[in-house]
Structure formats: C-alpha cells, structure tokens
C-alpha positions in Angstrom: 0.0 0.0 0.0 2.7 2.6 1.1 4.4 1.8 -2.5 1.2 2.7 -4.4 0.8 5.5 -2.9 4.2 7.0 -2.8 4.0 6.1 -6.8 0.7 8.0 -6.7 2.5 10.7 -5.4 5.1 10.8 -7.6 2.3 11.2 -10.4 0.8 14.0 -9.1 3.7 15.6 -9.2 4.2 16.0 -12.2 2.5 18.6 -14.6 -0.3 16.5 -16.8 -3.7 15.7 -14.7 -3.5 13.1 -12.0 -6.2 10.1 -12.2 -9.4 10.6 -10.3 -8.2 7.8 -8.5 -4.8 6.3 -8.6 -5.8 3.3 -5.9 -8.8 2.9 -4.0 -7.7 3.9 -0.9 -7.2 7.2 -1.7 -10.5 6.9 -4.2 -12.1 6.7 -0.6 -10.1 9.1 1.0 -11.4 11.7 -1.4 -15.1 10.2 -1.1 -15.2 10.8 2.5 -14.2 13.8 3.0 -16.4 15.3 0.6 -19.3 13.6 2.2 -18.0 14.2 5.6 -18.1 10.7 7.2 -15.7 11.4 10.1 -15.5 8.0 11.2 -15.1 6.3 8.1 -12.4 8.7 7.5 -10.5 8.1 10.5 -10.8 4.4 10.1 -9.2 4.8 6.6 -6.1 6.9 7.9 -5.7 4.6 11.0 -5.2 1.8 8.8 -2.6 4.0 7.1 -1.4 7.0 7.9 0.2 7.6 4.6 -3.1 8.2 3.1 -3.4 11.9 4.1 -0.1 13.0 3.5 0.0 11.8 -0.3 -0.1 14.9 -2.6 -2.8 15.8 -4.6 -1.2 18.2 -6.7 -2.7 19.0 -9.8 -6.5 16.7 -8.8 -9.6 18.3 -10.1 -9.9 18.8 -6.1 -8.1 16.7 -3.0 -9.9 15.8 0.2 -8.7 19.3 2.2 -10.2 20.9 -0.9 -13.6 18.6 -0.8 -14.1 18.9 3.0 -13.1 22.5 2.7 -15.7 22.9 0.0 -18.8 20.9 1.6 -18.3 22.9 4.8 -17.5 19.5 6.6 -15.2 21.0 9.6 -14.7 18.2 11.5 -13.6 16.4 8.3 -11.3 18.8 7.9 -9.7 19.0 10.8 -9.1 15.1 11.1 -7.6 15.0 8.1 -5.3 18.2 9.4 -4.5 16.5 12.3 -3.0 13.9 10.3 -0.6 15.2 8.3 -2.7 16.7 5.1 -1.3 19.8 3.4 -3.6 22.7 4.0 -2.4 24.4 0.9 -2.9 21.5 -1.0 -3.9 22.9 -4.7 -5.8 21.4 -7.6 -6.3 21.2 -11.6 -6.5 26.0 -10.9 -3.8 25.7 -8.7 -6.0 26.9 -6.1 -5.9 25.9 -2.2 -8.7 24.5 -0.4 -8.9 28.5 1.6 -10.4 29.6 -2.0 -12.6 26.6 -2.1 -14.0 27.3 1.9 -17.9 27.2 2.7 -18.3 28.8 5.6 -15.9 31.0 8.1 -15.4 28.1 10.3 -13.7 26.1 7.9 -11.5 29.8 6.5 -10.7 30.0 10.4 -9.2 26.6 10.8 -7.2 27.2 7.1 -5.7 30.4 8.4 -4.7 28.6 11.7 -2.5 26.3 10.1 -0.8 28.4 8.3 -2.3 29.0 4.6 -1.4 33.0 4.1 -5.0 35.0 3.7 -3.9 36.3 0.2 -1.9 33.2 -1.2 -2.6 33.5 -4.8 -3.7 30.7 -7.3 -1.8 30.9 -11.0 -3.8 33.2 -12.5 -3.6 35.6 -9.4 -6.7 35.0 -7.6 -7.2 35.6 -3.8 -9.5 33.2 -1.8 -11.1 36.9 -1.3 -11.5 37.1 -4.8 -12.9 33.5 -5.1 -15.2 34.0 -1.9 -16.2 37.0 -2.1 -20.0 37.1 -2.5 -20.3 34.5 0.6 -20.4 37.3 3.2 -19.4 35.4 6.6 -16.4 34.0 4.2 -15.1 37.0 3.2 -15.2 39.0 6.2 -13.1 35.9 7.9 -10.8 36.4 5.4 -10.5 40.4 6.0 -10.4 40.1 9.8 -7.2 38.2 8.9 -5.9 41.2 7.2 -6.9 40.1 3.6 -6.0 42.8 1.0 -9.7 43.8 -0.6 -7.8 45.4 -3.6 -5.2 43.1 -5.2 -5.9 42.5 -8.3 -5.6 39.1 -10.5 -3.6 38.7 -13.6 -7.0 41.1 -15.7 -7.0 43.7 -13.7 -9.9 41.9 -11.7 -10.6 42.8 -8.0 -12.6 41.2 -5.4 -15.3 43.7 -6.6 -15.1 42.9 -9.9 -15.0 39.2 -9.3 -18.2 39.9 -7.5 -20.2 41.6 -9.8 -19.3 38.5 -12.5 -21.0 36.2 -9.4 -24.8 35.7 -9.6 -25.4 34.6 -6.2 -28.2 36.0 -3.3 -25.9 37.4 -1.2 -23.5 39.2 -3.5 -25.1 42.4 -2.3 -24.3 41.8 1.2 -20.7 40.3 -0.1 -20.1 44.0 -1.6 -21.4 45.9 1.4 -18.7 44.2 3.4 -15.8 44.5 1.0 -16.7 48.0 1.3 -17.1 48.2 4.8 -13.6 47.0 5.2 -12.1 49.9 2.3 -12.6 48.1 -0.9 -12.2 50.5 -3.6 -15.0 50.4 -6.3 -13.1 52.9 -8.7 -10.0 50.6 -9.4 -9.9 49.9 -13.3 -9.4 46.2 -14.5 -6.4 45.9 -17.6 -9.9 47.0 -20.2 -10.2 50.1 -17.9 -13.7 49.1 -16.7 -14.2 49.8 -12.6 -16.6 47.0 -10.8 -19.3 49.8 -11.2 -18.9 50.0 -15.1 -19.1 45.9 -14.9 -22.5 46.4 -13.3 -23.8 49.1 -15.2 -22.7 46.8 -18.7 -24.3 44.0 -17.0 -27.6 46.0 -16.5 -27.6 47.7 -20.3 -27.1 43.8 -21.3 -29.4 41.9 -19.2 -26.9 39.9 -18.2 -27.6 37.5 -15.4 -29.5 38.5 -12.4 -31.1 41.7 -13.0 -32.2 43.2 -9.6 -28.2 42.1 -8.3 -26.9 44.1 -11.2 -28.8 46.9 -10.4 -28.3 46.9 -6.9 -24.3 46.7 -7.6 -24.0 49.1 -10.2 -26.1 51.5 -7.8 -24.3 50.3 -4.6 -20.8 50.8 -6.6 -21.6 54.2 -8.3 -19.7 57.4 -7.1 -21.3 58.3 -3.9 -23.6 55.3 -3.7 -23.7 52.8 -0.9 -19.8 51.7 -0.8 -18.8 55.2 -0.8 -20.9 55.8 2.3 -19.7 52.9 4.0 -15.8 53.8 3.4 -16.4 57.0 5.4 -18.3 55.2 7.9 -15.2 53.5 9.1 -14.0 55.2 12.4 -10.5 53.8 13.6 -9.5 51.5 11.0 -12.2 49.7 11.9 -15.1 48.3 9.7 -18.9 49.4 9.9 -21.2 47.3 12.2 -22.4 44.3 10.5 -26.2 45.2 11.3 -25.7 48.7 9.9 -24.3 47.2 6.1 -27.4 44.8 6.4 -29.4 47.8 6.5 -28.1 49.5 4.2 -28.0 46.5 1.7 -32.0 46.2 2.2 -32.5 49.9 1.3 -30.3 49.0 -2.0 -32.7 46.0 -3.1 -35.6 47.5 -1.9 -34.8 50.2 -4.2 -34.2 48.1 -6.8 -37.9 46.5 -6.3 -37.5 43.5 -4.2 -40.5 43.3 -2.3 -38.7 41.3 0.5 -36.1 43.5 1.2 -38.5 46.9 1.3 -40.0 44.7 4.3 -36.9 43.8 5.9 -36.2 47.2 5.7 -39.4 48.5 7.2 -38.9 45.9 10.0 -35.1 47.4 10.9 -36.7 51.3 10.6 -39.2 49.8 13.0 -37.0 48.4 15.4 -33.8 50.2 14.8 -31.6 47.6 13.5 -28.8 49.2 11.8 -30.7 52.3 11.9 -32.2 54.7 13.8 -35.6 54.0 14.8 -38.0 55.7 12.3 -41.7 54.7 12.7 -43.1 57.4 9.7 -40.3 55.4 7.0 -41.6 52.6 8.3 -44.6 52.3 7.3 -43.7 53.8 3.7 -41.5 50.8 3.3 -43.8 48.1 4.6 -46.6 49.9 1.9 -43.8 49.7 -0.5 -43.4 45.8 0.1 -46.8 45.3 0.0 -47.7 47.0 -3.8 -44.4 45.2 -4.6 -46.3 42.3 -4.0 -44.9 40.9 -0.9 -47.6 39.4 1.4 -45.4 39.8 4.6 -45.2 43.8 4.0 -49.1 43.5 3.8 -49.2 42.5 7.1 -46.4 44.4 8.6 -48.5 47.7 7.0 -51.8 45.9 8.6 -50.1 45.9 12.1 -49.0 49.5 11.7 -52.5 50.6 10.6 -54.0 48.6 13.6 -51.7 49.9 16.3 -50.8 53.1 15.1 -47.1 52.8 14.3 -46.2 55.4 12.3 -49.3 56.5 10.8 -52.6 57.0 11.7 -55.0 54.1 13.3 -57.4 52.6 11.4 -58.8 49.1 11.8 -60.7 49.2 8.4 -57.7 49.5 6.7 -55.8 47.2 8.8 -58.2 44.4 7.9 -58.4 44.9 4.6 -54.8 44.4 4.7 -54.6 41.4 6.2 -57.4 39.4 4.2 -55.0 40.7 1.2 -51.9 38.6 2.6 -54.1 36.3 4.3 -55.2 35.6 0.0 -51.6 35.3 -1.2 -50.9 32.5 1.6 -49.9 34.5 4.7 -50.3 32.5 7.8 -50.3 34.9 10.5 -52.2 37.6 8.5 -55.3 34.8 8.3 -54.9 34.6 12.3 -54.9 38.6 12.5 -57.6 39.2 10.2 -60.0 36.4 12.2 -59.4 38.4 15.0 -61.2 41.2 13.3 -63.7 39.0 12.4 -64.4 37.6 15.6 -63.8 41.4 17.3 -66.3 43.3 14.0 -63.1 46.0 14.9 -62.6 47.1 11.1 -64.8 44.8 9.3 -68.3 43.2 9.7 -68.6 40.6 12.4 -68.3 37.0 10.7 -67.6 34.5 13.8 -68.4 31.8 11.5 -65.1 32.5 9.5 -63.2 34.2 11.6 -63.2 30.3 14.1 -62.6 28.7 10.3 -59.4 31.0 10.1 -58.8 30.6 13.7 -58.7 27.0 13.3 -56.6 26.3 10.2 -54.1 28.8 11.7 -54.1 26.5 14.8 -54.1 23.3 13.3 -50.6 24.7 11.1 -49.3 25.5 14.6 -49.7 28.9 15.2 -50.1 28.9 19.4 -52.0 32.3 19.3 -54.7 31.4 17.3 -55.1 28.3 19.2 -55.1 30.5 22.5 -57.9 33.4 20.5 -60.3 30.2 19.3 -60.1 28.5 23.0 -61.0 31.8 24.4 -64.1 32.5 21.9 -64.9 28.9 22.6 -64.6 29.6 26.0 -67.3 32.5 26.6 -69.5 31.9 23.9 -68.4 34.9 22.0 -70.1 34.6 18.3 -69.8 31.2 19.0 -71.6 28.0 20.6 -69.7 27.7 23.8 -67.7 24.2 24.0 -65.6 24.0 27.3 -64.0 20.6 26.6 -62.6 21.9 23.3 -61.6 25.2 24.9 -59.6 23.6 27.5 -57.7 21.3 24.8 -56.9 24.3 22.7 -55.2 26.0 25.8 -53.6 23.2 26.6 -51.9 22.9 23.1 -52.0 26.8 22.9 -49.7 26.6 26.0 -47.6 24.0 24.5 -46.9 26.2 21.2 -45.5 28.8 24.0 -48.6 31.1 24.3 -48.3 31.6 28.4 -51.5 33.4 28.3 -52.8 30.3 27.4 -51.3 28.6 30.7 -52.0 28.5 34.0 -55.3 27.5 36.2 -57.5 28.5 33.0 -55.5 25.8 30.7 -56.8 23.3 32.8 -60.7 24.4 33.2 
C-alpha cells in the first residue's frame, strides 16, 4: 500500500492531470471527506497513515479541498491533524482556503498556516474567489486580507463579485466596502466594478435586480462610498448597519422582501435609527411590490398606530389581502377582526374557520384566540372541553397566556 501510494504521489507531481483515482484507498479518502463521514475517515487513515499526506497536486480537487468545500469542519480537521497539506492545490492551482464554505472552515485554514492572500496561477485571492459569501469573506478580511489586489485582468474582489450571480453578492459587496474596498480601481480593459455592473444591467446579463443593486451600490457616492467614510479607527462598519443598508439598495431596486426587511429594521432600529413614519412607507412599499409579509407588517401599523394614523378598516383589509396570497399569521390577524367586527363586519363563522386552520398549522395564538371564543360563547356556541384542549396545546406552542389555572378548566 505505502508503495502505491508514494508512486501515486510521484504522479501528481508532475504537470499532466493526475487520475481521479490512482488506488482505492485514496479513491475513498477523497469520497469521504467530501461527504464528511468522520468515522469512516479516520478508520481509513488509521489503517494508514500515509493516506493523508499523499499529494494531490494538480487533482480536479483533493480531500482538504472537498471537506473544505462541503463545509464539513470536522472532516477537515481530522484530516489536518493527520498530516494533510492545508495548501494543497488542484487542476487551478487553487488551495482549499479559495474553495471554503463557511468562516469556520476559513478560520481553521488560516490557523494552520495557509497566508489569507496566497494566490492561485492566474492571481486570484480566496477573497476574490469568496467574495459574495459574506461570513467567508469578512473571515478572510479580519485576517488582514487585501480587498484590492488585483488578478492577472486587472480583476478585483469587486469585480469578481459583480461577474458572481449569487443571493448574497449584495451583502458580499457591502462588506468588501465596509472593510475599504475600492469600487473605482480599473481592470487591464479600464472598466471599474461599477462600469461591470452598469454593462451588465444595459445587457441583461444574469440577475437583473443584483446588477442593479451593484452598479447602484458601486456608483460614485452610492452605498460603498458611504460605507468607506463610515469607518471610524481603521475599523469596519457594524455588521447590522451594512445589512441595513444592503435592504434599502434592493428594496430600491424592487424587491419586495427587502423593502420589508427594511421596514422591520426602521421599526425596530436595527442598523438604523428608529423611524416609525419610513416605516410604514416601506412596509406599503413591500406590499404594492407584491410581498404578502409587507401586507401584514403595514396591517399591524394601521391597527396599532405605528407610524401613521390608526385605522382598523384599513388594517383588515390588509390582512385578508396577505391572508389571500398564503400569509399564515395575516389569516390569524384578520380572524381576530372577524371575531372582534373592529374594522370589518362581524363574521364569527369565518373568523373560528381562520382561527382553526391557523391552529391546526401550529400557530399557538390562534389556538389561544379560538379557545377563548370557545370559551365565553363569544359569536360562538360555547364548547368547554374543546376550549380547554386548545389551551392546553395553545400553551404547548409557547402562548403563556394560554397557561395556568384557565388551561386546565
């Protein structure tokens, strides 16, 4: 065994491909870590501890790589611990740091020793390569990654962001910023991560709300300008603050979602300071975008006055719109109305219908509501028995008005 594999080494060394799997100890080796079957790993490297110290140079991807890739830690580290080179590189010549999943698996990489900017052939930085995974790239900054080397184009981690359609590329951007990423750096065709966007927009290339949020966020003056001169001390700006900031960009940029989010952090002043009044405008413009949760954020609003005037009417009309388009809790708010005639007809007949399918899908304070109509006869034949079991589950769900002396009644 220790002959094939020091031959299998010796083939990996040099500069064609290696084969996917020059015996099948090392065949398994490679399948375990990427599935991340710790025990089944260490059985193969305690029957020879060869196995994870025979180079990989030049594989489509080695087992650091895989594990490093899946996000298996635990694989990872096993296969550290016995002997495996962290800076291991396959068929791109890049190491298993530009290949990580998650911070957790970048932290243990820069423990042992793989540099935060080591370079793959064609100059790219496991910033570059990571840097629309936000909790990836900011692992890598903390450890005093450069946000603006460039590869052998002209390419920055910005760049290389813009050219990556992925969710959270926004949120990737907002902390390359937040850590002094420059947007205006030209790549070798003179073209800034901004101009990328902006081309990528004009084109309709890939996703179009991400391009427009990026070639908005990257403009002169835009949201990574703002968050450069945010930074106090050297120090980046407050995760919580470039999430906010990131969901006034998309929101802009028509995603229904994010307008909410928004309206939520404006709310509760996450990342911002509170602001009932912009509130509401953003939960309204969540709503018309078509978002059922902004629906019933505005309800709430209308109902309890939060940054605009009360009105129950309104507030119920509200939430039978999101209650329409599949909104759970907007169906439980909107029997409550029913069952109250606060804002629209009395109708206890649907409003214990809503109640009901609300509770049966686990929602503890419609369960608590029903029992309680149930209860005192309120639009409703009274049924004790099936009050007192709806507390009871009420109670279990983690309504605590629901529990108590009355839960047993």
């Amino acid at each position: 065994m220790r002959a094939a594999i020091l031959a299998a080494a010796l083939a990996l060394g040099g500069c064609g491909p290696r084969p996917d799997a020059p015996t099948p100890a090392l065949d398994s080796l490679l399948h375990e870590a990427r599935t991340g079957k710790v025990e089944r790993l260490r059985a193969l490297i305690q029957a020879d501890p060869g196995l994870a110290r025979a180079s990989w140079e030049g594989a489509q991807l080695g087992p650091v790589g895989a594990a490093a890739q899946a996000g298996h830690l635990e694989a990872l580290r096993v296969l550290l611990d016995a002997g495996a080179d962290p800076r291991e590189r396959d068929q791109q010549t890049r190491t298993p740091l530009h290949h990580a999943a998650n911070a957790a698996v970048a932290s243990l990489l820069l423990e042992r020793g793989v540099p935060p900017d080591v370079r793959a052939s064609d100059g790219e930085t496991p910033l570059m390569a990571r840097a629309a995974f936000p909790d990836v790239a900011e692992r890598l900054l903390q450890a005093r990654a450069r946000p603006d080397l460039r590869d052998r184009e002209g390419l920055t981690a910005l760049h290389r962001l813009v050219n990556t359609v992925r969710d959270e590329a926004p949120l990737g951007a907002a902390v390359l910023c937040a850590y002094g990423a420059d947007p205006r750096i030209p790549d070798e065709k003179r073209q800034t991560a901004a101009d990328l966007a902006n081309r990528f927009v004009a084109d309709g290339i890939g996703n179009h709300e991400q391009s427009r949020v990026l070639a908005a966020w990257l403009a002169p003056g835009g949201g990574c300008d703002a968050l450069r001169a945010r930074r106090s001390g050297g120090g980046p700006v407050p995760p919580e603050e470039r999430a906010a900031a990131v969901h006034l960009a998309r929101c802009d940029a028509d995603n229904g979602w994010a307008c909410g989010r928004a309206g939520f952090e404006h709310e509760h002043g996450q990342g911002v300071a509170v602001d009932l009044p912009r509130s509401a405008v953003l939960y309204r413009r969540s709503c018309d975008l078509g978002h059922p949760w902004g629906c019933y954020a505005l309800g709430y609003s209308y109902r309890e006055g939060t940054g605009l005037a009360k009105d129950p009417a309104q507030a119920a009309r509200l939430f039978d719109q999101a209650c329409a388009a599949g909104h759970p809790e907007s169906c439980s708010q909107l029997a409550w109305h029913l069952m109250s005639g606060r804002g629209a007809p009395a109708d206890a007949p649907r409003a214990a219908g809503l109640f009901t399918k609300a509770c049966e899908g686990g929602e503890a304070w419609a369960c608590w509501r029903l029992a309680e109509a149930l209860a005192e006869g309120r639009g409703l034949p009274r049924e004790p028995a099936r009050a007192v079991e709806l507390r009871r589950k009420a109670c279990a769900g983690g309504e605590k008005r629901a529990c108590g002396d009355r839960a047993a009644r």
